[in-house]
C-alpha positions as CSV (number, residue, x, y, z in Angstrom):
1,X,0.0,0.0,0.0
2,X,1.2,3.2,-0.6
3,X,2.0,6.2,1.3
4,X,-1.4,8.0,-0.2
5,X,-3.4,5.0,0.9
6,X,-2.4,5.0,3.9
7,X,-3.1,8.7,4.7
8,X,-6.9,7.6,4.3
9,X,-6.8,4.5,7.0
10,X,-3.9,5.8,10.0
11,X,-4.9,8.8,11.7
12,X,-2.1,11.4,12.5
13,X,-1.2,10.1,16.0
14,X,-0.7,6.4,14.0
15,X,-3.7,4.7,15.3
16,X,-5.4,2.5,12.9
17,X,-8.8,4.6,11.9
18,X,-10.4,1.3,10.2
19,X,-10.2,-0.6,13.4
20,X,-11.7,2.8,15.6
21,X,-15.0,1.6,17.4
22,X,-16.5,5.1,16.0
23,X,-15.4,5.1,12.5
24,X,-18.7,4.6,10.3
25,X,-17.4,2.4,7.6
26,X,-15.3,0.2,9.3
27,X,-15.4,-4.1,10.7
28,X,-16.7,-2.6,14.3
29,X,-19.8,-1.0,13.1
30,X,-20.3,-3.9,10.2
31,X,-20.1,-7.1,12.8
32,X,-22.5,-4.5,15.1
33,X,-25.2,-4.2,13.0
34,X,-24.6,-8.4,11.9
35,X,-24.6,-8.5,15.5
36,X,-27.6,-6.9,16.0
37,X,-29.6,-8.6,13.4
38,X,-29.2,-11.7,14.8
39,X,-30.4,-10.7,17.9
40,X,-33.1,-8.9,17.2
41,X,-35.7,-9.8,19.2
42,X,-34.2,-11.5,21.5
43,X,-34.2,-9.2,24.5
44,X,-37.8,-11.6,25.8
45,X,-36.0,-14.4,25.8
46,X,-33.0,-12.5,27.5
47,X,-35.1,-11.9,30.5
48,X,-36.4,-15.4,30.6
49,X,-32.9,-17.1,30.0
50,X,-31.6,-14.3,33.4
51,X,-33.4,-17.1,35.9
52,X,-30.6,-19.5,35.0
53,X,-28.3,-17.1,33.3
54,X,-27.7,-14.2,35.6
55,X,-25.4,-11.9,33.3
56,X,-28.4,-12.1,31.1
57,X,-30.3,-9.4,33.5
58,X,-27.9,-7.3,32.0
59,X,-28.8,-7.6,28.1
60,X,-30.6,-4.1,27.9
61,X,-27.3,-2.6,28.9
62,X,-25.6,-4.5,26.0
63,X,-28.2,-3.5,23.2
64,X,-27.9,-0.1,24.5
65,X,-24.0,-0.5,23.7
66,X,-24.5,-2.4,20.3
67,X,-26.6,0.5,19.2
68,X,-24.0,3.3,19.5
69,X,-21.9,1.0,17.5
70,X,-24.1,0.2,15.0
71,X,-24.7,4.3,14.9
72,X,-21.4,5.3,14.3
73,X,-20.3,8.2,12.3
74,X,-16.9,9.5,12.2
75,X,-15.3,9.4,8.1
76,X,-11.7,9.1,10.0
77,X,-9.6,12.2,12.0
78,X,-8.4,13.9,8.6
79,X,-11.9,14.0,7.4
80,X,-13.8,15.5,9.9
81,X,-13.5,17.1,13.3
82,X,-12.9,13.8,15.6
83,X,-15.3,12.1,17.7
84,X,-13.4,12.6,20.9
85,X,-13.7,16.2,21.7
86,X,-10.1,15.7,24.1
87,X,-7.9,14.7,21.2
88,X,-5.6,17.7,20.4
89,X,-3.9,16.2,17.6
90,X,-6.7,16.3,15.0
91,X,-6.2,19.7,15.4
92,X,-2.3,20.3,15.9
93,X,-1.4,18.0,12.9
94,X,-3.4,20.4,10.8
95,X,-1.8,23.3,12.0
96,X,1.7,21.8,12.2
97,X,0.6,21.0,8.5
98,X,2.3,17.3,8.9
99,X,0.3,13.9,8.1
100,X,1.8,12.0,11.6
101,X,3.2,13.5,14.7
102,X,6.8,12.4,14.3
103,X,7.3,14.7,11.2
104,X,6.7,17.7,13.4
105,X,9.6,20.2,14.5
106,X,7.9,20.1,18.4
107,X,7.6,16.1,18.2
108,X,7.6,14.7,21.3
109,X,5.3,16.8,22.8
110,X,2.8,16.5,25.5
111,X,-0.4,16.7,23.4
112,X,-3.9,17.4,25.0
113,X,-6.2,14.8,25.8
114,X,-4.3,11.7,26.0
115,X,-4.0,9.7,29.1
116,X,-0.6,7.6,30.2
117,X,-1.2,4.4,28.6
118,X,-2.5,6.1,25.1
119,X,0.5,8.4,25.5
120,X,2.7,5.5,25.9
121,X,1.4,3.7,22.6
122,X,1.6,7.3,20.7
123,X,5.1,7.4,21.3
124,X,5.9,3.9,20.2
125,X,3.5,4.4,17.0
126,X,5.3,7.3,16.1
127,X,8.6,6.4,17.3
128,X,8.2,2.8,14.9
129,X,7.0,4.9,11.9
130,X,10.1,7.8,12.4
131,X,12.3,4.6,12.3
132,X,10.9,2.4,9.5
133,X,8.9,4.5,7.3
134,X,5.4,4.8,7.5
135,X,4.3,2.3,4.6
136,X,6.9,-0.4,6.6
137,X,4.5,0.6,10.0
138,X,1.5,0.3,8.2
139,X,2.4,-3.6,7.1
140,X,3.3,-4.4,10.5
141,X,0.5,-3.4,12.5
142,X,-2.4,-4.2,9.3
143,X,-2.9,-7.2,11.4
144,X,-2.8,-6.1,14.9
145,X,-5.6,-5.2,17.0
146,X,-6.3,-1.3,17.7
147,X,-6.9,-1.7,21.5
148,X,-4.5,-3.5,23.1
């Protein structure tokens, strides 16, 4: 894949947008809504099967859940404002004008809205594609779960 390509799927921080629980067009909000298909209807039965199932007492908490992910609508952090209103690097990237945070002058910085562990994995994203390249980073972590 090429550098272009890649633009449209790793946000600028390095996270995998495809793989983002928000991101409209991507496997989350697809197996949600195959998800939610299958069980639709099912929330009688749910209340019946909780008399020998207890964690099933708490099925209207999980369709509550599965319809914010079937709902999803965020095109991705270059496309649109992003979907969590703390991230400061939608925002900074564009001003910086750079596609991922390791091309900027200021890079490391602290940047708003991220907590120690996603601060941690930031660094190491951008650290891995400063190193490698970032169509090399891209094949490595293709595979690789977003939330680890």
């Amino acid at each position: 894949m090429d550098y272009e390509e890649i633009l449209n799927i790793l946000a600028p921080s390095g996270l995998n947008c495809i793989k983002c629980v928000s991101y409209e067009n991507g496997p989350v909000r697809k197996s949600a809504r195959e998800l939610q298909a299958l069980l639709n209807g099912f929330g009688t039965y749910a209340e019946r099967f909780s008399s020998f199932v207890p964690a099933f007492s708490k099925y209207p908490s999980f369709e509550e859940v599965l319809a914010v992910l079937v709902g999803v609508d965020c095109a991705g952090c270059r496309d649109n404002e992003t979907k969590h209103p703390h991230c400061g690097i939608a925002r900074c990237h564009k001003e910086k004008n750079v596609d991922f945070c390791f091309q900027c002058t200021e890079y490391p910085c602290d940047p708003e809205g991220m907590d120690s562990d996603l601060h941690r994995r930031w660094l190491e994203m951008n650290n891995r594609m400063k190193e490698v390249g970032v169509e090399a980073y891209y094949e490595e972590t293709e595979d690789k779960p977003r939330y680890k």
